[in-house]
N, C-alpha and C positions, 0 to 999 in steps of 0.2 A: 217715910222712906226718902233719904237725899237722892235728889233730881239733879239730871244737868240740862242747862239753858246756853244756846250760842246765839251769838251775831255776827256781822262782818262789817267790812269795812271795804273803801275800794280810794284810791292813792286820786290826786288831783290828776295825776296822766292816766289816769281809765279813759276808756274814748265816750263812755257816757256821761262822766263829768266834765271830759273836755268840752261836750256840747251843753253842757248843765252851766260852767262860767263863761262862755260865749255868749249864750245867752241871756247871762244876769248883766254880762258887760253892756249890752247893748242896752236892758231896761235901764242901769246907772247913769249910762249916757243921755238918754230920753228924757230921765228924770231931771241930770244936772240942768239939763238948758230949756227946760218945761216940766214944770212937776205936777202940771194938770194931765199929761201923756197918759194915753190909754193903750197900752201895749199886750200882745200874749205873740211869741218869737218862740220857734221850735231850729232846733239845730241838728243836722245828719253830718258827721265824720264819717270819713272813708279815706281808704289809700287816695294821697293828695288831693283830696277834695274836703269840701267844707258849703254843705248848704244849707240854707238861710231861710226860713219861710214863717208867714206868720201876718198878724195884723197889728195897724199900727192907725192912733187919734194923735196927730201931736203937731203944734208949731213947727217945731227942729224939723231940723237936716244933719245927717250924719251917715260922715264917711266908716258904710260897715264893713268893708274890707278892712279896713285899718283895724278896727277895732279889733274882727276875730284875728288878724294876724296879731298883734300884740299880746293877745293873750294868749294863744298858743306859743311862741315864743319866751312868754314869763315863767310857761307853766315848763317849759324843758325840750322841748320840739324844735330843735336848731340845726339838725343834723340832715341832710340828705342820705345818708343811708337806715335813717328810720322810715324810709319812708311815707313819714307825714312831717312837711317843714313847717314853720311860720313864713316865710320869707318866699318860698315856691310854690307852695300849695294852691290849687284853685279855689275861688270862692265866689260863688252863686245865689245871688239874694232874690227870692219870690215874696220880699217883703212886701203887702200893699194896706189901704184904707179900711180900716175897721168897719164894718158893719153898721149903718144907723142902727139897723132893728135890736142890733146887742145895745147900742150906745143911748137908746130912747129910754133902756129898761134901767139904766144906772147914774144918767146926769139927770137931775132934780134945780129947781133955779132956788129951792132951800137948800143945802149941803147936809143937812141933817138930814134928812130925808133920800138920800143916796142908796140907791137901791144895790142888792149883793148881784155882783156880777155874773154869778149864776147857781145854780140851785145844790146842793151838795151836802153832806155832812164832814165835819171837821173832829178831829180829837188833840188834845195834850195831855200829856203825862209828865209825872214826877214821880220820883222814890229818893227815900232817907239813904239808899245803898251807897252811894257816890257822896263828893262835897260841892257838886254842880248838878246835884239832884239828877242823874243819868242815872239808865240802866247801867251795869258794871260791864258787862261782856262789851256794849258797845264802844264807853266812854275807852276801855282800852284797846278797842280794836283800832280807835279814830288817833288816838297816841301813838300806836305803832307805826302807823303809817307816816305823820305827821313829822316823827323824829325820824324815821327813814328819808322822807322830804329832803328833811333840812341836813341829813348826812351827805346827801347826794351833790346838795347846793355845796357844802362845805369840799367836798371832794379831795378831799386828806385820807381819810381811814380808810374808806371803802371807794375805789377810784370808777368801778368799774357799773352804776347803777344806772339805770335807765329808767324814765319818768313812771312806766307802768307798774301797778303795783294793787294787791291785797292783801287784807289778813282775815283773819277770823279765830275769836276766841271763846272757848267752851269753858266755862262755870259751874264746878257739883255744886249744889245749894242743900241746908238742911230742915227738918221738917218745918223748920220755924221762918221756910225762906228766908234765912242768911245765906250768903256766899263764904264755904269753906276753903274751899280751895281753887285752882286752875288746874283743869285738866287738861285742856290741849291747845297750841300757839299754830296757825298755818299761817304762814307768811310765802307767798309767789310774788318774788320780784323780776321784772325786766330787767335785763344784763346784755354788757358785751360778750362779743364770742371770745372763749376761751380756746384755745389748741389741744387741751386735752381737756373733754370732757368731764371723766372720775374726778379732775381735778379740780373743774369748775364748780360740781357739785359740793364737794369737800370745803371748796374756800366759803361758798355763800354761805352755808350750813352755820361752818365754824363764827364766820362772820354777823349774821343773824342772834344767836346764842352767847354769844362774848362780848358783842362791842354792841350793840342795838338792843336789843332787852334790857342789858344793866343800866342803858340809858334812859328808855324807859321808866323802870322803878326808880331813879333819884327822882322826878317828878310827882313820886305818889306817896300819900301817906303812910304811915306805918304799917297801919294793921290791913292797907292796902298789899304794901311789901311782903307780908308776910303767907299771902294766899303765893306766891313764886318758889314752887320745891323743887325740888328735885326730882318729883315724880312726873311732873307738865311731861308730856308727850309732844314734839315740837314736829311739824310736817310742813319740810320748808324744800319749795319749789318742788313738790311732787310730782308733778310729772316729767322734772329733767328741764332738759334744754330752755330759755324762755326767752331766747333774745329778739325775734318776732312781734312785737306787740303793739300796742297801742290803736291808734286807726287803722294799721296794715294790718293786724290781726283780727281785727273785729272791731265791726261798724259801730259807732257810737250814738246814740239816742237823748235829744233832752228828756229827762223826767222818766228814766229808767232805772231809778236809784231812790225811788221815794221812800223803804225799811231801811237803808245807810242813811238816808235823811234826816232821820225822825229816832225811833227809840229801838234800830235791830229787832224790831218781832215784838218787843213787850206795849203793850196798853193796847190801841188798836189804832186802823189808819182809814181815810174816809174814802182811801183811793184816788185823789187830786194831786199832781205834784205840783213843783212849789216856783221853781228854776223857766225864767220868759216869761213871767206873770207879774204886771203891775199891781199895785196893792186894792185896787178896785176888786179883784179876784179872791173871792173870800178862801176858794182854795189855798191860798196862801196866808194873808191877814188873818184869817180864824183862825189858823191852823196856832201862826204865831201866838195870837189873845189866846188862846185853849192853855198852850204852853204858857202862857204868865201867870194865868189862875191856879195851874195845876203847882206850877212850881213855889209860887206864894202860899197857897195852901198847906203846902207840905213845912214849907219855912214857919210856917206860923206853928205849927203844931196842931193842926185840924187832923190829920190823918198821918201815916205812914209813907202811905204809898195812894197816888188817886188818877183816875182819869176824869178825863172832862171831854163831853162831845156837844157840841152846837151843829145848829140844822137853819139850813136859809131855804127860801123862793126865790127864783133868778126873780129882780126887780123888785124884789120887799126886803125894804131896809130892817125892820122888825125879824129879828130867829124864828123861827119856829116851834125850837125851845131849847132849853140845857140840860143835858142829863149829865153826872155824879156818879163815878162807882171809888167808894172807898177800898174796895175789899175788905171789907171786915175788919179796918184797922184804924178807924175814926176815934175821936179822941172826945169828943160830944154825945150826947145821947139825944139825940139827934138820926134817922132815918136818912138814906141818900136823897130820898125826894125832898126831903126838908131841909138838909145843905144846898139841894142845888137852889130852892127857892132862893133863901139867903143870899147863893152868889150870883144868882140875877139877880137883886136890888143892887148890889157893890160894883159891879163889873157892867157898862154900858156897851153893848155886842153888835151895836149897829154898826153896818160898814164901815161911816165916814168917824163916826165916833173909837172905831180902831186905830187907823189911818191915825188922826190925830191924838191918840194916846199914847201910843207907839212909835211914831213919828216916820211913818213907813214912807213918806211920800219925798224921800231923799235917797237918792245913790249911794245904798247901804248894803247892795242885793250881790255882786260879785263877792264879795268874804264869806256868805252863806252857801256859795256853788262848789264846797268842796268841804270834808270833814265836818261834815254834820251841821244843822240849822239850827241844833236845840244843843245846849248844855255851853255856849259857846262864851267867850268874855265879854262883860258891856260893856264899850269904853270910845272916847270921843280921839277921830283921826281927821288927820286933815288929808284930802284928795283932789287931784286937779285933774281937769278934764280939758279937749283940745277941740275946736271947732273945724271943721273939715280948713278951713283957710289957715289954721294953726294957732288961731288966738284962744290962750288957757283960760278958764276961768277955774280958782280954788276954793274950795268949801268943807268949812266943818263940818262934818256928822258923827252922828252917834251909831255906833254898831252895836247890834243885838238887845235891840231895847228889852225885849219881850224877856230876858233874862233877868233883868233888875227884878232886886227883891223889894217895890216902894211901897206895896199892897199887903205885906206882912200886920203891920197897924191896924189898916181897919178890917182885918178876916179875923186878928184877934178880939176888938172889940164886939167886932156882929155879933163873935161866936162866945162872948167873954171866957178867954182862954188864957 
């Protein structure tokens, strides 16, 4: 019997992403001018305020006002009558020294031996349904928003958009878990005040529907294209008025967004989020390595659709172990306990052996604080960073390692596929 499946999405000016790339700005920083930094930074938004708390192992010094005000500012926060500025807003840093007793359990004077930051279970997933192995409800829920982004920065078509923003898109699927259709598009954006109400509702509606959707679909495949009918149910800006938002509406949280994170609800989550975490924190790094297995696997043609969950000991570099759920859609004959074996021999899951496979221990973490961590482009950018006295220094890095498919080769060999 066809099902429907939804996810959401939430716009870089949510106020718990606003605290999600504050927070990643600040590990970026830590990392460009010491990449040995041992950092976990939690960030609280609120009407004009902005605080800062968290622990910190690192050489550097770093001017953090600067930094959250920049990025509030990049993100669309410029205005005094938003009531949250970059430029006026307060900001309160409780940042201090890391804990030895955390710090004895994860530096090793072997590097191999680098114990997991703390104890936890991690997952990653893939599926064949998308071309960047995403779930589909999410991969387009994180597009809607993304071209609404960029309609806003353009401020031609739609003049009137304001940083805060969601969607959320619902999927019937048939009994063979395909995606047939769309059933329903909710999009709530932040806006200026209209003068007349009826009419404000009418333009965004018509505006959403007409000029942002069909934007949308030119970036999607075909037979992607083709689940958009004319039956979608579209429920835009439901409750009316929305010009209120951001921090001034509701307080924002790092790591309050960990299912917009990850896969919208599909495979499963270990509960650790990801955003103020150096890669010492497997909460993070595993989550990422999970995601490259998973997503390699599926490239390779081992399965369909798979998850992957790894388990640490705070302070034991060695897992615990890997479990494998193919769902019943493996392409070996082969058992899930006897894939996962396999892809512990292939994939080394120790901390520091992530970290360096990955190449996490570079100012790569702000691009991941907003539209998703997983499903995202790998590709090498260049970024410069500023020393509180104002001397740059610039560096290449690679974004989104955990995306590359360079593990397809040997999962086909292990598995002679």
């Amino acid at each position: 019997m066809p099902y429907l499946f939804t996810s959401e999405s939430v716009s870089e000016g949510h106020p718990d992403k606003i605290a999600d790339q504050i927070s990643d700005a600040l590990i970026d920083n830590f990392l460009a001018f010491d990449p040995r930094s041992k950092v976990a930074c939690e960030t609280l938004v609120t009407t004009g305020q902005v605080f800062l708390a968290g622990e910190v192992k690192s050489d550097t010094y770093l001017d953090v006002q600067k930094i959250a005000r920049d990025v509030i500012n990049r993100i669309g926060y410029t205005k005094g009558e938003y009531m949250f500025d970059g430029n006026s807003c307060g900001v309160l840093s409780a940042i201090h020294e890391q804990s030895p007793d955390i710090n004895q359990g994860v530096d090793r004077s072997n590097p191999e031996e680098q114990g997991a930051g703390d104890q936890g279970m991690m997952f990653g997933y893939a599926t064949k349904e998308t071309g960047n192995y995403m779930p589909l409800a999410l991969d387009l829920s994180h597009r809607i928003l993304r071209e609404l982004a960029a309609m806003r920065r353009e401020n031609s078509e739609i003049a009137y958009l304001r940083p805060d923003s969601k969607s959320q898109v619902t999927i019937e699927y048939d009994d063979d878990n395909k995606p047939t259709r769309i059933d329903a598009i909710v999009i709530s954006t932040q806006h200026d005040d209209f003068d007349i109400e009826a009419t404000m509702l009418a333009k965004i509606k018509e505006d959403m529907i007409n000029i942002l959707i069909p934007r949308v679909k030119e970036q999607l495949l075909p037979e992607i294209q083709a689940l958009f009918t004319d039956k979608i149910t579209y429920h835009i800006n439901p409750t009316g008025k929305f010009v209120i938002g951001g921090p001034h509406g509701d307080t924002g949280l790092t790591g309050r967004k960990i299912i917009v994170d990850t896969y919208g609800g599909k495979g499963a989550h270990g509960g650790g989020a990801f955003s103020g975490k150096d890669p010492s924190k497997v909460d993070r790094s595993a989550a990422y390595a999970t995601r490259h297995i998973a997503k390699n696997m599926v490239a390779a043609g081992l399965a369909d659709e798979v998850l992957v969950q790894v388990s640490y000991a705070i302070g034991v570099a060695k897992p615990m172990g890997i479990y494998v759920n193919t769902y019943g859609t493996a392409k070996v004959k082969l058992s899930d306990g006897e894939i996962a074996k396999k892809i512990e021999e292939i994939f080394d899951m120790r901390p520091y052996a992530i970290e360096q496979r990955l190449k996490l221990r570079f100012p790569i973490y702000e691009e991941t604080a907003a539209y998703g961590h997983m499903g995202r482009v790998n590709e090498v950018v260049t970024k410069t960073f500023k020393t509180p006295d104002g001397k740059p220094l610039t560096l290449e890095v690679e974004l989104f390692t955990w995306e590359k498919l360079d593990y397809v080769e040997k999962i086909e060999k292990a598995f002679n596929l």
